[in-house]
N, C-alpha and C positions, 0 to 999 in steps of 0.2 A: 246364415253364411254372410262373413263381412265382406262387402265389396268397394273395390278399389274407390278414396274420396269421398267415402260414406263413412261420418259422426257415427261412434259408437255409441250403444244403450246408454251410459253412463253421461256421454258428455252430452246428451240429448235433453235431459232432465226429464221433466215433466212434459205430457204432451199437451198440445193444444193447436187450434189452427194453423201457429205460426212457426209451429217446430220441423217442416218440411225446409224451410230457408236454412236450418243449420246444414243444410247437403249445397255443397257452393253452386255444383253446376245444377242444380234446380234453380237455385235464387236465377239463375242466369237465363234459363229458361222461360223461368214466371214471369223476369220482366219484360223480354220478349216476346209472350206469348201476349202478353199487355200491351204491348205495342201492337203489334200486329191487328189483334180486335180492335183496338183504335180506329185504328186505318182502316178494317173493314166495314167499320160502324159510319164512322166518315163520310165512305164511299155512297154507303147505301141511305144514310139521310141526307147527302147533298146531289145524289141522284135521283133518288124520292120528291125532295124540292124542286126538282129541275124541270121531271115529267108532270112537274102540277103547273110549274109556272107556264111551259110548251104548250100543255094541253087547256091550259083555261083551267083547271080542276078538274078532268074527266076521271071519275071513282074506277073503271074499268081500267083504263092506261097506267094508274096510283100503282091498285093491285098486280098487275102486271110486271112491275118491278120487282115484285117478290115472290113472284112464279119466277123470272127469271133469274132471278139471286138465289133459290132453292132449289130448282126442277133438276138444273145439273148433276147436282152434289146427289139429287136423289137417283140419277141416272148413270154417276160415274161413281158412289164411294165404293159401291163392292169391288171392283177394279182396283182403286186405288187400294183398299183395304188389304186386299190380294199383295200387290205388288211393295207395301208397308212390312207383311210376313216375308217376302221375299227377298227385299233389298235395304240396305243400311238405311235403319227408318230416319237420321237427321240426314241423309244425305237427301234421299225422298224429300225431306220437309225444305231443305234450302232449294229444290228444285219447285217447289210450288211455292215459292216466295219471290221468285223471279220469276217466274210467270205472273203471278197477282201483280209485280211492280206495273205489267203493261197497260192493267185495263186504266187507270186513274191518269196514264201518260193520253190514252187513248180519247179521253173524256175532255182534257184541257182543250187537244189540237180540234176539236170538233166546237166546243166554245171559243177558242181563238182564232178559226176564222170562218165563226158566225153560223154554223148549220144549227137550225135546230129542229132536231130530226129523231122524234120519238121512238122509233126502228132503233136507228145507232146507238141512241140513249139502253135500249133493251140488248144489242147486239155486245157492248163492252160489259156490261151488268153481267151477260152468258161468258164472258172473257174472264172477268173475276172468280164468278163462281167456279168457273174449272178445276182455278187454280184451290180456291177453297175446298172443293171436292179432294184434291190431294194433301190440301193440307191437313183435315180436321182426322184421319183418322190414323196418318203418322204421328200427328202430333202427339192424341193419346195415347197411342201404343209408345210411345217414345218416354215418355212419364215415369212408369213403373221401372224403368232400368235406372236410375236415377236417385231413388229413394229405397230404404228398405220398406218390406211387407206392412211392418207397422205404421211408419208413417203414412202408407201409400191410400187412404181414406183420407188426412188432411189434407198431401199434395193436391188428390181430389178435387177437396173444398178451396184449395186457393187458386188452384184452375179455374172452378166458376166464378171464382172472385176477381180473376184477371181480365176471364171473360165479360163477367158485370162491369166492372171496373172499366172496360173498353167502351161501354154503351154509356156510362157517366160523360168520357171523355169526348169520346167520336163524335155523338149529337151536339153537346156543347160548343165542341168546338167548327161543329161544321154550319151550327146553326150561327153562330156568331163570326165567325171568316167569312162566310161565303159572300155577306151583304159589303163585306168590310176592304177585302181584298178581294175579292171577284174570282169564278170558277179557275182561272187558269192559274195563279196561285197557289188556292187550295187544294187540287189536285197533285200539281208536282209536288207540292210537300208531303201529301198523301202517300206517293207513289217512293219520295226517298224513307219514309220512316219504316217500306219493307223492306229496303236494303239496310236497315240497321238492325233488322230483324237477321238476316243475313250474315252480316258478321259476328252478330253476337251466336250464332249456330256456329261457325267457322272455330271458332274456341270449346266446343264439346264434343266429347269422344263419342265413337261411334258406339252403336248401341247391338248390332246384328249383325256376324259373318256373314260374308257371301255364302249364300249353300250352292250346291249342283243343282242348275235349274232344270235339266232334266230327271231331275226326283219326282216334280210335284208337276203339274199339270192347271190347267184354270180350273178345267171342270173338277177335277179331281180338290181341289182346293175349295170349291163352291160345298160340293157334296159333302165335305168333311164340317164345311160350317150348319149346312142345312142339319144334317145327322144332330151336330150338337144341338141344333136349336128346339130341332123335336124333339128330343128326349129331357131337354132341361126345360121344365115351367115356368119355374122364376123368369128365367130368360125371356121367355113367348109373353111373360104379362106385362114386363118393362117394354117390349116392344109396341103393344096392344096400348098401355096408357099412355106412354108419352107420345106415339103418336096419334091419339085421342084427343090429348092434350094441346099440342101444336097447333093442332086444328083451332083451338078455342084461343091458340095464344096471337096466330095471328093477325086477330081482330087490331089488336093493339097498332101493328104495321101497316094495316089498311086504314083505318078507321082515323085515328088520331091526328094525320096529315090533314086531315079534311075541317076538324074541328078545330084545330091550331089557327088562330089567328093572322099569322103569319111567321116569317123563317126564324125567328127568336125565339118566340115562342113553342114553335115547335122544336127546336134545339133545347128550350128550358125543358119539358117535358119529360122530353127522352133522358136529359141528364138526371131529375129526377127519380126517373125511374128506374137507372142503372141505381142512383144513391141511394135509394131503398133496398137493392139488394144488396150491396159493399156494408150496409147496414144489418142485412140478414145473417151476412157473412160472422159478422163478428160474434155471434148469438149461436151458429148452427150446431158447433159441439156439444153445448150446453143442454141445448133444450132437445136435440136430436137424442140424448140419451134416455129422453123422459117416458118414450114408447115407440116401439119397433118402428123400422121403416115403413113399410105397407101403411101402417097406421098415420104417420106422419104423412106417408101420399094421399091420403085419403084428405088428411084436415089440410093439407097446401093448396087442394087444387079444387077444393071446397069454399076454401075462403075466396082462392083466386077469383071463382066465378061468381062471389057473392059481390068485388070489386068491380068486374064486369057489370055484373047487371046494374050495379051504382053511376058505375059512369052515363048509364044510358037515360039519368036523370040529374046529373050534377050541371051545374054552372056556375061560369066563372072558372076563372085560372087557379084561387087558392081552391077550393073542390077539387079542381082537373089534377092538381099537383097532389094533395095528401091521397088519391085513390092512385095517382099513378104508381108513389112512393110505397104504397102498398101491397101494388100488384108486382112489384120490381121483389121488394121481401119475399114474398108469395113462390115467385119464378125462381128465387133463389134456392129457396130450399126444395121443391120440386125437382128442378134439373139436377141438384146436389145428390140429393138423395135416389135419380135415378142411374146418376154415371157410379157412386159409392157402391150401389148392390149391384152392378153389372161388370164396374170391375174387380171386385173381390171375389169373385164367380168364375172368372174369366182363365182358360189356362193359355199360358202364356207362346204357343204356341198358333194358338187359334186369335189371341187380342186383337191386330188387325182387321181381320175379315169382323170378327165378331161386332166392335164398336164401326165397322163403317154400315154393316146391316143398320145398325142401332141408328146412323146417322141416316140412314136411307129411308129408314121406314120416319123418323120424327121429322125429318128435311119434305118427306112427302107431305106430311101434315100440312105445313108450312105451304110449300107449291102448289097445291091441288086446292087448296080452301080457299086461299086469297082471291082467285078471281071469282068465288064462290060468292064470295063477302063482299066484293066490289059488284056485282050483279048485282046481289040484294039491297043494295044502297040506293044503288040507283032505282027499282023498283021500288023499295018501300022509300027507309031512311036512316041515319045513323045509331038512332037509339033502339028502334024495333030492331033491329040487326045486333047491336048489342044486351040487347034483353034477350032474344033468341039464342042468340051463343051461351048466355051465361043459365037459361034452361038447360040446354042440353049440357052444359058439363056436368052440371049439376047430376044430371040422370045418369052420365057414364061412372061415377062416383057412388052410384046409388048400384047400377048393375054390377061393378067390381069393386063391391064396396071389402068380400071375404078374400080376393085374391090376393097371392103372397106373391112381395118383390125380393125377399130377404133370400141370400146364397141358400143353396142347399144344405152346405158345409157350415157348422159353427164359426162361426169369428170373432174377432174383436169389436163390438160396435162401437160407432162415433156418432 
């Protein structure tokens, strides 16, 4: 079916990564959606800097930043996920883009005049993520109306590309302002580049009629996700590894702050690390055709933890970079190939709830680990804690090594 502002087969040509941009309001989208990761990336390495500088380095306070930047999201996306299937999902999205403007506004006035108060640091971090919670899974539900079927596997890949793409920028640039121009700067600029986020949504059409919202019910809406979730496997196993995964990825977010030299460095890192994926980016058509998904999860998140466990003996900054640059490739095509087989799976009916489960169960990872990993630091030390991690990925990749992530239904693979 052609849809209104959608390149026909013909003018599309050949596909490739980059063939999702001939759809104008994608291009418009992507670079917003770029933006936005920016600023969230930003936030959370110039708040991450913040609570190390407040705290002296306490590893536990570190981790805590990212219990608090993911606990939400993992608390609120089925909610939001819900109300994405219910209500006009960019309208949903410009309403958690104006929310997220306040936490960074929230952040300045607490640096400008003078509190430093690791509480509040953690209380605007819970202010953020709310908003992030309602963003991430309108956003993706929002996607697929956009492009057609076929392209809707590279849209995908230039989502995580946007997404990587933000983690080059954000750290970079918050690792290098923040010394330069000082917290109250870098925040409000933080905070207007989500209102450009905002306008540039103000220019795209809606994506979901209002329905009768006495049709559907919360529970009634939960039940219908859970239903699909038990009867489809693929489904249970992308939920099972990548939140498996997160666990093992967080290390990076706790870990890395500590071994950073200082706010430059650990801004160079991070940028490297998104650059290694934007690098993955350009390679994942290619080489993702070479053998199934599952297979490809298997060898991403294999290598990943063979990165891990490297870091937990490298030295020096060029070391710390080409592993970082690596584990960035690595993340790329992982989370690639998790969002591709979950959503060509997905009906479209249910994409909301569905990818905010997706986002709740991998965000838990994420929240629940980090002060795991920030204990263990402080008990042992940073490299037993990443040698440890990169065991146990190791062995979840060994235990799911036969499970399948690939749709049930045939498709076009990429």
């Amino acid at each position: 079916m052609k849809v209104k502002g959608m390149p026909s087969a013909k003018r599309t040509g050949s596909l490739s990564v980059w063939s999702p941009l001939a759809f104008p309001h994608f291009k418009l989208l992507w670079f917003g959606m770029g933006l936005s990761t920016t600023a969230f990336w930003m936030q959370n390495i110039a708040v991450t800097w913040l609570m190390r500088e407040w705290t002296g380095g306490d590893a536990v306070m570190i981790s805590l930043v990212q219990t608090a930047l993911f606990l939400p999201v993992v608390l609120l996306s089925l909610v939001a996920g819900a109300l994405a299937d219910l209500f006009d999902r960019r309208r949903f999205l410009i309403f958690s883009q104006l929310w997220m403007m306040s936490a960074p506004l929230a952040v300045a006035v607490l640096v400008l005049i003078g509190i430093q108060s690791p509480m509040a640091l953690l209380a605007t971090t819970v202010l953020l993520a709310v908003g992030n919670a309602m963003k991430l899974p309108s956003q993706a539900a929002y996607v697929p109306s956009l492009v057609d079927k076929k392209h809707l596997p590279f849209a995908i890949g230039l989502n995580s590309m946007a997404v990587n793409g933000g983690r080059i920028l954000g750290p970079a640039l918050a690792g290098g302002l923040l010394p330069l121009i000082g917290g109250v700067a870098l925040f409000i600029g933080n905070s207007a580049i989500y209102l450009i986020y905002v306008l540039i949504l103000t220019r795209l059409p809606n994506a979901l009629k209002k329905p009768d919202l006495g049709q559907r019910s919360f529970t009634r809406s939960m039940r219908e996700l859970f239903t699909y979730a038990g009867r489809t496997k693929p489904y249970r196993t992308i939920l099972w590894r990548g939140g498996l995964y997160y666990c093992v990825w967080s290390t990076i977010l706790v870990i890395v702050p500590l071994i950073a030299a200082d706010a430059r460095e650990f801004g160079f890192l991070y940028g490297i690390f998104g650059a290694g994926a934007v690098f993955g980016a350009s390679f994942y058509g290619s080489l993702s055709r070479l053998t199934s998904r599952s297979m490809s999860l298997n060898i991403g998140i294999g290598l990943h933890a063979l990165c891990i466990g490297a870091l937990a003996v490298a030295d020096g900054l060029p070391a710390l970079s080409v592993l970082m640059a690596l584990i960035g490739v690595c993340s790329f095509f992982i989370m690639t190939t998790l969002q591709v087989s979950i959503q060509l799976q997905l009906p479209d009916e249910l994409r909301g709830r569905a990818l905010a489960l997706m986002t709740t169960v991998f965000m838990a990872g994420t929240a629940l680990s980090s002060p795991v990993w920030g204990v263990l630091v402080d008990m042992l030390d940073s490299r037993r804690v990443l040698f440890g991690a990169a065991v146990f990925s190791l062995t979840c990749v060994v235990l799911f090594y036969k499970t399948k992530v690939d749709p049930p239904e045939p498709a076009t693979h990429v």
